[in-house]
ZAMARGU-4260 file (C-alpha; in steps of 0.2 Angstrom, whole numbers, plus 5000, padded with zeros to 4 digits):
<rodrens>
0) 5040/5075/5439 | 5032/5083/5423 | 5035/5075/5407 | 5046/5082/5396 | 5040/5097/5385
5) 5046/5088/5367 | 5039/5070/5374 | 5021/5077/5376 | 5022/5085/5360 | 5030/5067/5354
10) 5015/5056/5361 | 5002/5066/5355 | 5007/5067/5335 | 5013/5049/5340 | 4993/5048/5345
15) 4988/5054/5329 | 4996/5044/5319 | 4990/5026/5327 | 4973/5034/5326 | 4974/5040/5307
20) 4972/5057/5311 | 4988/5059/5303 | 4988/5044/5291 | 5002/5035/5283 | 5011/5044/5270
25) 5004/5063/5274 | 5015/5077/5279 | 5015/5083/5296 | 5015/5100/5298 | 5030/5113/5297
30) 5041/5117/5311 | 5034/5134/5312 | 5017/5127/5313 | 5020/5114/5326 | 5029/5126/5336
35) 5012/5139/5337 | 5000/5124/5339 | 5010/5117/5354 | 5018/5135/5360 | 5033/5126/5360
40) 5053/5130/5354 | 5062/5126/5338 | 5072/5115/5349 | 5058/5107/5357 | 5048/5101/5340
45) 5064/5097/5332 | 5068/5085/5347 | 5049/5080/5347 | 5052/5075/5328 | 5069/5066/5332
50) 5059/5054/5345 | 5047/5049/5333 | 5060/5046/5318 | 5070/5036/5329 | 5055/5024/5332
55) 5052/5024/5313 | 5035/5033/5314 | 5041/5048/5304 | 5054/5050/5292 | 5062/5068/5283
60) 5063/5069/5266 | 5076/5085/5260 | 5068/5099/5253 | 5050/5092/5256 | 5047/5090/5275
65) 5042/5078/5288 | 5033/5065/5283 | 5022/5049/5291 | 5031/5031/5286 | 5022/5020/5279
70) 5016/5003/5287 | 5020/4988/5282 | 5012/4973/5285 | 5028/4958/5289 | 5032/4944/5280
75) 5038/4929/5292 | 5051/4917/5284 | 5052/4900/5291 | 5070/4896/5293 | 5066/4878/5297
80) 5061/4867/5281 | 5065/4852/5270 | 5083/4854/5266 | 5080/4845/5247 | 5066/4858/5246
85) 5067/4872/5230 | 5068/4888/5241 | 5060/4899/5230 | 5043/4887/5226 | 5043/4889/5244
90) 5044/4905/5247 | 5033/4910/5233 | 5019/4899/5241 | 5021/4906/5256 | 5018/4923/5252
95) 5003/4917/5239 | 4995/4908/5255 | 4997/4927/5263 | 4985/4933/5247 | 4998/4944/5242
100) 5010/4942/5228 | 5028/4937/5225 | 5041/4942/5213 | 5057/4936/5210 | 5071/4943/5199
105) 5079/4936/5186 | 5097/4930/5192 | 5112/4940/5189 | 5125/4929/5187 | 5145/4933/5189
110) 5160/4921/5190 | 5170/4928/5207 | 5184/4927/5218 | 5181/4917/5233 | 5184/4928/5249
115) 5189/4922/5266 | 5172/4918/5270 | 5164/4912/5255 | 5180/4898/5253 | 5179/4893/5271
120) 5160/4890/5269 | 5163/4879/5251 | 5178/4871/5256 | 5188/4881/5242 | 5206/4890/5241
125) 5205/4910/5244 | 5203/4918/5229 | 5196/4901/5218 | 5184/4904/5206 | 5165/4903/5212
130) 5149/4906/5203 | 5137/4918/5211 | 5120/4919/5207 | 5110/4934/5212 | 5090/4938/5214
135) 5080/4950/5222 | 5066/4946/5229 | 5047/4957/5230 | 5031/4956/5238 | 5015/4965/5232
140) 5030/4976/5221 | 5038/4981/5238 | 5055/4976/5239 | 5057/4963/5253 | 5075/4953/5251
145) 5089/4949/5242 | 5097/4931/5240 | 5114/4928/5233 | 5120/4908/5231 | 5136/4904/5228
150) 5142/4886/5221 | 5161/4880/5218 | 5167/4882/5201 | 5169/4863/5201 | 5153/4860/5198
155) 5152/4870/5180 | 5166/4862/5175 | 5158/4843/5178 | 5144/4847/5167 | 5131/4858/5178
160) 5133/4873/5165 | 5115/4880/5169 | 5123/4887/5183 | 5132/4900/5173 | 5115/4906/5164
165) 5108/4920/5169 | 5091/4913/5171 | 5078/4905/5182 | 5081/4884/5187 | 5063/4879/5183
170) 5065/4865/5194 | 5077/4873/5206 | 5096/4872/5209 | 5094/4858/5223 | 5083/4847/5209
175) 5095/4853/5195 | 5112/4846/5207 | 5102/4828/5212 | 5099/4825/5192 | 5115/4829/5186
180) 5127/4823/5200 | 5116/4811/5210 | 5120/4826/5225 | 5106/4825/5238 | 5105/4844/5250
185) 5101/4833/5266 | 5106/4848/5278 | 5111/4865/5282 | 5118/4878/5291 | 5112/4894/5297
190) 5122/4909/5303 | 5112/4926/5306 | 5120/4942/5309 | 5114/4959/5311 | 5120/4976/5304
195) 5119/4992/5297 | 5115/4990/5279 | 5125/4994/5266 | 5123/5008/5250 | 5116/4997/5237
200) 5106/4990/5252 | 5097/5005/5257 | 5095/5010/5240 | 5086/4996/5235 | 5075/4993/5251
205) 5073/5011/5251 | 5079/5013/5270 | 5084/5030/5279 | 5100/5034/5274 | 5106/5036/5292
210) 5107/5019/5295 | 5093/5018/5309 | 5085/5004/5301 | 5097/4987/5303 | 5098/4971/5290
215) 5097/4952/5295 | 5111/4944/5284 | 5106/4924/5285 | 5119/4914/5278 | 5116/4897/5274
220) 5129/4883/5269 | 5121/4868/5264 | 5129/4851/5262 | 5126/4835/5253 | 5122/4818/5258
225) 5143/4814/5260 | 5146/4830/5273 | 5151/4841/5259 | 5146/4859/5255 | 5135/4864/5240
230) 5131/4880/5242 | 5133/4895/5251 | 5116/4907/5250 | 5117/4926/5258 | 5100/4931/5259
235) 5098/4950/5267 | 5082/4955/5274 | 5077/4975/5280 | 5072/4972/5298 | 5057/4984/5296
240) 5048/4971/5286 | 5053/4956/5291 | 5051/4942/5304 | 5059/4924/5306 | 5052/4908/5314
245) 5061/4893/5321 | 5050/4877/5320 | 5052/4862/5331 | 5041/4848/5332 | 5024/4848/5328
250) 5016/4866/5330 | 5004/4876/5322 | 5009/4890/5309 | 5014/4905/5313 | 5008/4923/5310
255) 5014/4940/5307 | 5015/4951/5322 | 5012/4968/5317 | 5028/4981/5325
</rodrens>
């Protein structure tokens, strides 16, 4: 059976793209041009088009056209580690051992109501008082992740009162907690989900606005050296960018694997 009409014209912009004949960032030609190179309908272009948006080679921008997306080069977080470690020393070196550069935000702190989830993961009522912490994080000035940590209230009011200053831990919140309290983060737990993301998400990560391009949402609980949580940390990654190893034993490092 011949190949649909729209699928030929799909592969071969498709080709011209992976070739550079069409390169990242440039605007492919109008509708009424595409239709007059490839003899083709309005329809059939415009479903041509719809195929490669959907495999994120092209995106539309109102009022200005089609338009080649920009490749990425992935950034792989290793989800396995040192549970006393300082996550963002860690993940600073990681991407500085990639040559490229990291950034991190300074932290926005707020004083919130503990939802259903949040007070399951500390061991709080509903609706207690929890500091949040949040940072967003950058590599080579793309935006790549955003990380919220949230600690019980108690902890503030036992003396840990840098946790409600809106700026960086130099020697990181785990370091911070063993000095002040004695409190060792000896393990962790990690949940991942997966959805669509949300306004504030796709504004910041710069994502189609249809949605087409899910988010990982790691949440990590940690706990102390008496089986008690610490801290709950929601990190939100744009899947377009990002990619996630799971170390077990002794194995050689792992590398990016370009989409």
């Amino acid at each position: 059976m011949a190949e649909a009409m729209y699928r030929q014209i799909a592969d071969d912009l498709r080709q011209k793209i992976k070739t550079d004949e069409v390169p990242p960032g440039s605007q492919l030609p109008t509708e009424n041009d595409l239709q007059q190179q490839y003899n083709a309908s309005r329809n059939t272009v415009r479903d041509a088009i719809k195929w490669l948006i959907t495999r994120g080679l092209v995106e539309t921008r109102p009022g200005q056209g089609t338009f080649v997306t920009e490749r990425i080069t992935p950034f792989v977080t290793t989800l396995t580690g040192d549970p006393g470690s300082n996550e963002t020393a860690v993940y600073e070196a990681a991407v500085k051992a990639e040559r490229r550069e990291p950034r991190v935000s300074s932290p926005q702190v707020e004083i919130q109501e503990a939802t259903g989830q949040v007070a399951e993961a500390l061991g709080v009522d509903r609706g207690a008082s929890v500091i949040s912490r949040h940072e967003r994080c950058f590599i080579d000035d793309t935006p790549w992740s955003m990380q919220t940590s949230i600690y019980p209230m108690s902890l503030a009011l036992r003396g840990a009162s840098r946790l409600l200053e809106a700026s960086e831990i130099e020697e990181g919140a785990v370091a911070y907690l063993a000095g002040e309290f004695g409190i060792k983060q000896v393990g962790y737990r990690d949940q991942i989900k997966v959805r669509a993301p949300d306004e504030v998400e796709t504004a910041f990560f710069k994502l189609p606005a249809d949605g087409r391009v899910g988010v990982f949402s790691v949440l990590r609980t940690t706990f102390d050296q008496e089986a008690r949580p610490v801290r709950l940390t929601i990190s939100v990654y744009p899947a377009d960018r990002n990619q996630f190893a799971v170390n077990v034993g002794d194995v050689p490092a792992f590398r990016p694997v370009a989409s």
